[in-house]
DOGUVEX-544265 format. One record per residue: residue number from 1; x negated, y, z negated of N, C-alpha, C, O in turn. Coordinates in Angstrom, 1 decimal. Layout:
BEGIN
   seq   n_east   n_north     n_up   ca_east   ca_north    ca_up   c_east   c_north     c_up   o_east   o_north     o_up
   NUM        X         Y        Z         X          Y        Z        X         Y        Z        X         Y        Z
...
This chain:
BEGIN
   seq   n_east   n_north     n_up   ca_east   ca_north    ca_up   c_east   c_north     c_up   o_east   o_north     o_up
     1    -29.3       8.1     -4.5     -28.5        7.8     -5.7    -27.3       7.0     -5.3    -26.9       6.1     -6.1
     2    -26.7       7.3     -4.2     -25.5        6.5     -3.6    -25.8       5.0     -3.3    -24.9       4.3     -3.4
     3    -27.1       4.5     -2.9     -27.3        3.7     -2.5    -28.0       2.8     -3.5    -28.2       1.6     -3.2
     4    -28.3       3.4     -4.8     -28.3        2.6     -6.1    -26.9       2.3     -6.7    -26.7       1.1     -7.0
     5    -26.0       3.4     -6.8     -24.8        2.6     -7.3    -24.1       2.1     -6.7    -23.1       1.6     -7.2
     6    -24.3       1.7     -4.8     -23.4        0.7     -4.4    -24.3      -0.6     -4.8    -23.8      -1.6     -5.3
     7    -25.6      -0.4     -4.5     -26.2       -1.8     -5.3    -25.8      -2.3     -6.2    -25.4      -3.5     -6.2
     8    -26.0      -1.5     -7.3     -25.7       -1.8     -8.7    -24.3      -2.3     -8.9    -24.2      -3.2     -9.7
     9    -23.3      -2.0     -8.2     -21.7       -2.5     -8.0    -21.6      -4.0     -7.4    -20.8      -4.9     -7.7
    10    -22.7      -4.0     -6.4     -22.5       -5.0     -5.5    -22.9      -6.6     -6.4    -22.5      -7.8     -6.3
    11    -23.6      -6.0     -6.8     -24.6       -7.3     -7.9    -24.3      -7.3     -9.0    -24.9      -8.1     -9.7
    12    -22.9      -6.3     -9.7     -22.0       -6.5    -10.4    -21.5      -7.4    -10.1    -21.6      -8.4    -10.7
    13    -20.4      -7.3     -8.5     -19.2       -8.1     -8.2    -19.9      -9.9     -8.1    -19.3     -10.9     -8.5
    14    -21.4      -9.8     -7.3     -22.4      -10.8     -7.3    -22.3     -11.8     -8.4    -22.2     -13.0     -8.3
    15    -22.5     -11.0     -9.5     -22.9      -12.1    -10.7    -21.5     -12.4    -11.5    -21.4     -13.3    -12.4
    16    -20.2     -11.3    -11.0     -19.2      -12.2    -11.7    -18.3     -13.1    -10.6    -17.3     -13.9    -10.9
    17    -18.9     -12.8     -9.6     -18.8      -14.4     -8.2    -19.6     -15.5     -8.9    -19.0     -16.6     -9.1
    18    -20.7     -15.5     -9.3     -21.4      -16.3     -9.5    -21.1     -17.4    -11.0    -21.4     -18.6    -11.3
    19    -20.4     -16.3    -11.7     -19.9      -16.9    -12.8    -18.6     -18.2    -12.9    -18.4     -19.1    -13.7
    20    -17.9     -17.8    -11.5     -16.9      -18.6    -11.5    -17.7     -19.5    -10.9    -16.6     -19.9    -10.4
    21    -18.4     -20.2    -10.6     -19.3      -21.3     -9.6    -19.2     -22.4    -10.8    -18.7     -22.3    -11.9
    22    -19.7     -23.5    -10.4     -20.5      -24.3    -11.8    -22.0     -24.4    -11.5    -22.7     -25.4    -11.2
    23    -22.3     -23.0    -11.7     -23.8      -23.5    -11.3    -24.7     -23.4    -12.7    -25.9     -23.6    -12.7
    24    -24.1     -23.0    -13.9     -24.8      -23.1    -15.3    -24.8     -21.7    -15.9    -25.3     -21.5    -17.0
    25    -24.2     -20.6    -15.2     -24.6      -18.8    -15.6    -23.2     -18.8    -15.8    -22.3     -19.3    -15.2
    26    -23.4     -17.4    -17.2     -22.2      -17.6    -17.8    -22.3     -16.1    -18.1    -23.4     -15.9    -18.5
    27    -21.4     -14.8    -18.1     -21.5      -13.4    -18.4    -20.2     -13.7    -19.3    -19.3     -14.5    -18.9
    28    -19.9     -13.0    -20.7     -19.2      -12.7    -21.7    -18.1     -11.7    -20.8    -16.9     -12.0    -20.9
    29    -18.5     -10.7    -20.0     -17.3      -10.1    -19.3    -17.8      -8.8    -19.2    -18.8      -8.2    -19.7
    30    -16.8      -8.3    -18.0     -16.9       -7.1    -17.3    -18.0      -6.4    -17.6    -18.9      -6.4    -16.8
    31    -18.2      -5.4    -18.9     -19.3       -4.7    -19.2    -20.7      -5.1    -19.2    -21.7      -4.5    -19.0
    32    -20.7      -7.0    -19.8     -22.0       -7.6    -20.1    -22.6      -7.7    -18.7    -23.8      -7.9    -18.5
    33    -21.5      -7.5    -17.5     -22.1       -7.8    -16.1    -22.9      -7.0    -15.7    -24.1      -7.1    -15.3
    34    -22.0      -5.7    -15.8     -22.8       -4.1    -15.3    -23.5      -4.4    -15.8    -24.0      -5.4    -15.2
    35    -24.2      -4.2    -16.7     -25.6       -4.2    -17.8    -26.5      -5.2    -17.6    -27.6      -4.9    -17.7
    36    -26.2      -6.8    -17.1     -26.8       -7.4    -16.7    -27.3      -7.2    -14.7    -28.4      -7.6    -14.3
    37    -26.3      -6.7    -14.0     -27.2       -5.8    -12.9    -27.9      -5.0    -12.8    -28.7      -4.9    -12.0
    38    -27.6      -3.9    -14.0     -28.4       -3.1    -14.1    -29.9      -3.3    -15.0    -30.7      -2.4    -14.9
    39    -30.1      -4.3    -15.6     -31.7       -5.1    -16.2    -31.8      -5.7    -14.7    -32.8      -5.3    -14.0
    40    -31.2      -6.3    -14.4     -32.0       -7.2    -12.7    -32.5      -6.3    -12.1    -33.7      -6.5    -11.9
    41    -31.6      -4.9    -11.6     -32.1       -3.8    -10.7    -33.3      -3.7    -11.7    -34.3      -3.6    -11.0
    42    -33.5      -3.6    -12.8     -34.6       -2.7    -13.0    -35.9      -3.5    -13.1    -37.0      -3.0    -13.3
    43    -35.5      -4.7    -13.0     -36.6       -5.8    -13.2    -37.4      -6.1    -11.5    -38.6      -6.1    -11.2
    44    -36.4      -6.3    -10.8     -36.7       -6.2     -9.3    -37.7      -5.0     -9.1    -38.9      -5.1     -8.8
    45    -37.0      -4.1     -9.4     -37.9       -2.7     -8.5    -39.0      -2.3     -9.8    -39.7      -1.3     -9.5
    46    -39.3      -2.9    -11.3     -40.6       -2.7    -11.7    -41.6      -4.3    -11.9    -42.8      -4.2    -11.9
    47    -41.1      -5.3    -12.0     -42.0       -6.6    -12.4    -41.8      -7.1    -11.0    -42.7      -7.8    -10.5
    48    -41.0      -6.9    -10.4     -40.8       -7.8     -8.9    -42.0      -7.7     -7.8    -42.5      -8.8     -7.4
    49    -42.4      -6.5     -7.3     -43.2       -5.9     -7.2    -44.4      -6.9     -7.2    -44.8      -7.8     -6.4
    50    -45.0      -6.4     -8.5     -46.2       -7.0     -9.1    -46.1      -8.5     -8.6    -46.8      -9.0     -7.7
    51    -44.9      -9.3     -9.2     -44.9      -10.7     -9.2    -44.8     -11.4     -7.5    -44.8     -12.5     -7.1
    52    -44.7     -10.4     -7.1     -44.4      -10.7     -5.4    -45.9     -10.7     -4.8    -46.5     -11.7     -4.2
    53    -46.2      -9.6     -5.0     -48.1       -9.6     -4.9    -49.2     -10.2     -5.3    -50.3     -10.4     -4.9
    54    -48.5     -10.6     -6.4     -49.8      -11.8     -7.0    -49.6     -13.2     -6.6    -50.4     -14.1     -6.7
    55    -48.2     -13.5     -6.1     -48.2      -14.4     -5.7    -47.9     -14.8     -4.2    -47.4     -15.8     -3.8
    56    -48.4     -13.5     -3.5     -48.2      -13.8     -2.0    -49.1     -15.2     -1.9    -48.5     -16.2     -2.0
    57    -50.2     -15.2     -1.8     -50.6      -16.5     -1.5    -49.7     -17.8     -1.2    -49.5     -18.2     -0.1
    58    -49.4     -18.2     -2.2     -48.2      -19.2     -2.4    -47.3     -18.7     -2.0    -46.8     -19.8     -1.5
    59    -46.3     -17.6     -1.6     -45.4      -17.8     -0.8    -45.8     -17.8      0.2    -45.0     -18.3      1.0
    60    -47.3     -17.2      0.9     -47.4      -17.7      2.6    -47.4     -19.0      3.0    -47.1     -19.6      4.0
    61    -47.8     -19.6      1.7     -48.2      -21.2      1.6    -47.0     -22.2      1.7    -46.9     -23.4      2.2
    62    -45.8     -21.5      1.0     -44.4      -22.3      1.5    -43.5     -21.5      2.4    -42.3     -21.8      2.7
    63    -44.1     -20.7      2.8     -43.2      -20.0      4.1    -42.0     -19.3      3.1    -40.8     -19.5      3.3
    64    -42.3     -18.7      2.5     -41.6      -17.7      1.4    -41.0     -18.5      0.6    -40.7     -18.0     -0.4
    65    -40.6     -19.9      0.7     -40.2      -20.1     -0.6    -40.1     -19.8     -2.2    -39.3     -20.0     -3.2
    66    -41.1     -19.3     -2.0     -41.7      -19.1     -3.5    -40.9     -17.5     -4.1    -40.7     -17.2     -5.3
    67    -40.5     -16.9     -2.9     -39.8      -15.8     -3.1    -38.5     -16.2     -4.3    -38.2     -15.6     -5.3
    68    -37.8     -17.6     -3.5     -36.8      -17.9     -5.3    -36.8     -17.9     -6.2    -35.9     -17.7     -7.0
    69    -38.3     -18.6     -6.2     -38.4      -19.0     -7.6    -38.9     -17.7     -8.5    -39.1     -17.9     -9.8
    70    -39.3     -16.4     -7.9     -39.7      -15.6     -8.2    -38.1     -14.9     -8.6    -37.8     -14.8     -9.8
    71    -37.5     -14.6     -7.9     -36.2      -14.3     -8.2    -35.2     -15.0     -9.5    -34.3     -14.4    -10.2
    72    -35.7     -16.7     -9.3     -34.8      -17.0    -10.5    -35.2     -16.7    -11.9    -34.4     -16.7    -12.9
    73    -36.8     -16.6    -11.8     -37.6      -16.2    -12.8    -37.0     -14.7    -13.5    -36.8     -14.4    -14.7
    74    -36.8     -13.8    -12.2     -36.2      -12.1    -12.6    -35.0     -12.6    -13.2    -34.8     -12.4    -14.3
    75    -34.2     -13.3    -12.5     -33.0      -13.4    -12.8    -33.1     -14.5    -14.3    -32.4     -13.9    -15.1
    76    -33.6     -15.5    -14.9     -33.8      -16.2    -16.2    -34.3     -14.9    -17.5    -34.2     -15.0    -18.7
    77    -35.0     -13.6    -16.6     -35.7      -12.8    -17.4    -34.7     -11.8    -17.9    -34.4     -11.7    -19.1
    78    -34.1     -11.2    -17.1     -32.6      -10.4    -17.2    -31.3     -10.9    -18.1    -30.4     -10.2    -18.5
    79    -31.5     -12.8    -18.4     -30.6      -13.4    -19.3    -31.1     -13.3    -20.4    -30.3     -13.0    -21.3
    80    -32.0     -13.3    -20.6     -33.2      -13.3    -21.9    -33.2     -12.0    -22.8    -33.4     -11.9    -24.0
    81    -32.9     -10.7    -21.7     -32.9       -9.4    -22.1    -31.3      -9.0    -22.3    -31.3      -8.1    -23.2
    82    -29.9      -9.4    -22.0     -29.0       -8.8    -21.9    -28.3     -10.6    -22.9    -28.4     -11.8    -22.6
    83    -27.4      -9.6    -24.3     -26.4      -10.3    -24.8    -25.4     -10.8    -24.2    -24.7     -10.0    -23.6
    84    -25.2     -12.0    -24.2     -23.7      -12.5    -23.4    -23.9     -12.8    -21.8    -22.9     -13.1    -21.2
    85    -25.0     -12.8    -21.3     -25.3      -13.1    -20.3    -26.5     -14.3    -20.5    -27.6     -14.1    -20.9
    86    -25.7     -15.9    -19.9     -26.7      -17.0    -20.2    -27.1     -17.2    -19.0    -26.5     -16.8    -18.0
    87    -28.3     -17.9    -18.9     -28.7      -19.1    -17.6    -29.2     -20.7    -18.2    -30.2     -20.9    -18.9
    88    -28.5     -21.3    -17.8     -28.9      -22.6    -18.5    -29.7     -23.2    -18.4    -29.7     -24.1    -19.2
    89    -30.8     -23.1    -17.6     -32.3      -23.8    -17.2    -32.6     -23.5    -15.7    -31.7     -22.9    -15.0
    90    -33.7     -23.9    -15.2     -34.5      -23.8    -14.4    -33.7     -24.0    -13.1    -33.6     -23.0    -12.4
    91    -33.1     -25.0    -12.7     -32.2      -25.3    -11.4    -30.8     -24.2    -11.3    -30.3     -23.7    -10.3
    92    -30.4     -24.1    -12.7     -29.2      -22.9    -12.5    -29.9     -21.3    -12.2    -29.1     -20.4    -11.8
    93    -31.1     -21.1    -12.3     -32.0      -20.0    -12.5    -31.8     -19.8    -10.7    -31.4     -18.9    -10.0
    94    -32.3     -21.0    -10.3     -33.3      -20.9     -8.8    -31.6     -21.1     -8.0    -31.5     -20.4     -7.0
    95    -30.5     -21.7     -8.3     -29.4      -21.5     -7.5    -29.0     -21.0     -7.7    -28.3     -20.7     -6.7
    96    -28.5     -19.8     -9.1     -28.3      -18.4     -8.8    -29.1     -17.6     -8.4    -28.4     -16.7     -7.8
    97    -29.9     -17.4     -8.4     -30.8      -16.9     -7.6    -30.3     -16.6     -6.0    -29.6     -15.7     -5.5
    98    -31.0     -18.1     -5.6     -30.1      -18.3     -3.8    -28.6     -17.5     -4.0    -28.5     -16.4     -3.5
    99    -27.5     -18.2     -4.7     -26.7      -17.5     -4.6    -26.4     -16.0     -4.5    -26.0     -15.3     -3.5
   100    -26.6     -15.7     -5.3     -26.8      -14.0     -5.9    -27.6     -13.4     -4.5    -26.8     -12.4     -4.4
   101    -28.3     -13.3     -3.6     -29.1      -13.4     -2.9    -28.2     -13.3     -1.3    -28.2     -12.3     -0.6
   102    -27.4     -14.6     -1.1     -26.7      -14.5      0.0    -24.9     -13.9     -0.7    -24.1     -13.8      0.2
   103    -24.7     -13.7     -1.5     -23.3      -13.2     -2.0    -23.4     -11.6     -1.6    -22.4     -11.0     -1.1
   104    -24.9     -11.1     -1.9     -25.5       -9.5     -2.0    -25.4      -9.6     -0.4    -24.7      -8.7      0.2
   105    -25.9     -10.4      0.3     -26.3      -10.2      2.0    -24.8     -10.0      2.5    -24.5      -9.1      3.3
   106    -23.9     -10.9      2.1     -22.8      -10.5      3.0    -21.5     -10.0      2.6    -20.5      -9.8      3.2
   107    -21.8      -9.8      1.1     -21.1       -8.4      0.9    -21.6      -6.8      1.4    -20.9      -5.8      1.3
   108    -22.8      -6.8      1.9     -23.4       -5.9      2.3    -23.0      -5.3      3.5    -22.7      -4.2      3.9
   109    -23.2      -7.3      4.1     -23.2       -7.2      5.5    -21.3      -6.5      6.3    -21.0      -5.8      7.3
   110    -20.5      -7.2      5.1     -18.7       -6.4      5.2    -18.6      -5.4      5.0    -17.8      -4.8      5.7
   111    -19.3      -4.9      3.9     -18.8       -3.2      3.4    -19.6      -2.6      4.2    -20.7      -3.1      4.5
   112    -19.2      -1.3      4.8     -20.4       -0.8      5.6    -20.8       0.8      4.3    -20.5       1.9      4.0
   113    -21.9      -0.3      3.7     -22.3        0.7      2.8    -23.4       1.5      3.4    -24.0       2.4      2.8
C-alpha cells in the first residue's frame, strides 16, 4: 500500500512538472492532477498489460520503442477520462509520455522510497 501511494504522489508531482514544460499537457490544478495519476495508475496496471502483450511483436521489432507510444496512448487515454486534464495531439502524448517516464525514474532514483 506504501508503495502505491508514493507512486501515486510521484506521478502527481510528474505531471504537474510536466505541465510547466511547453510540451502541449495542461492540468486545471492540484486536485485534477491527483485524479489524473490516479486514472494513469489504473490504466497502466489494467489496459497496460494487455496492450504491452499484444503488441510485443512490434516492440521487439523497434527495440522497445513502441513501449512510448503505448504509454502516450495510456497517457492521451487518462486525458480523455479525467476533466481539466488536456493533451493536445499525438507528439505532446508521446513527449509526455518520455517525459513523465524519466521525471518518475529520477525522482525515484533521489527519494529513497
Amino acid at each position: 500500500m506504501t508503495q502505491f501511494i508514493a507512486t501515486w504522489l510521484v506521478t502527481t508531482l510528474s505531471l504537474l512538472i510536466i505541465t510547466r514544460l511547453p510540451l502541449g499537457i495542461t492540468i486545471k490544478d492540484t486536485s485534477t492532477a491527483f485524479v489524473a495519476a490516479l486514472v494513469l495508475g489504473l490504466l497502466n496496471a489494467l489496459l497496460g498489460p494487455i496492450l504491452r502483450f499484444l503488441a510485443f511483436p512490434i516492440t521487439l521489432l523497434t527495440l522497445a520503442l513502441f513501449a512510448i507510444i503505448i504509454n502516450a496512448f495510456l497517457l492521451w487515454l487518462a486525458s480523455r477520462l479525467v476533466d481539466g486534464f488536456r493533451v493536445d495531439g499525438a507528439l505532446s502524448a508521446i513527449l509526455g509520455a518520455l517525459v513523465l517516464g524519466i521525471l518518475n525514474a529520477i525522482i525515484f532514483w533521489v527519494l529513497p522510497i
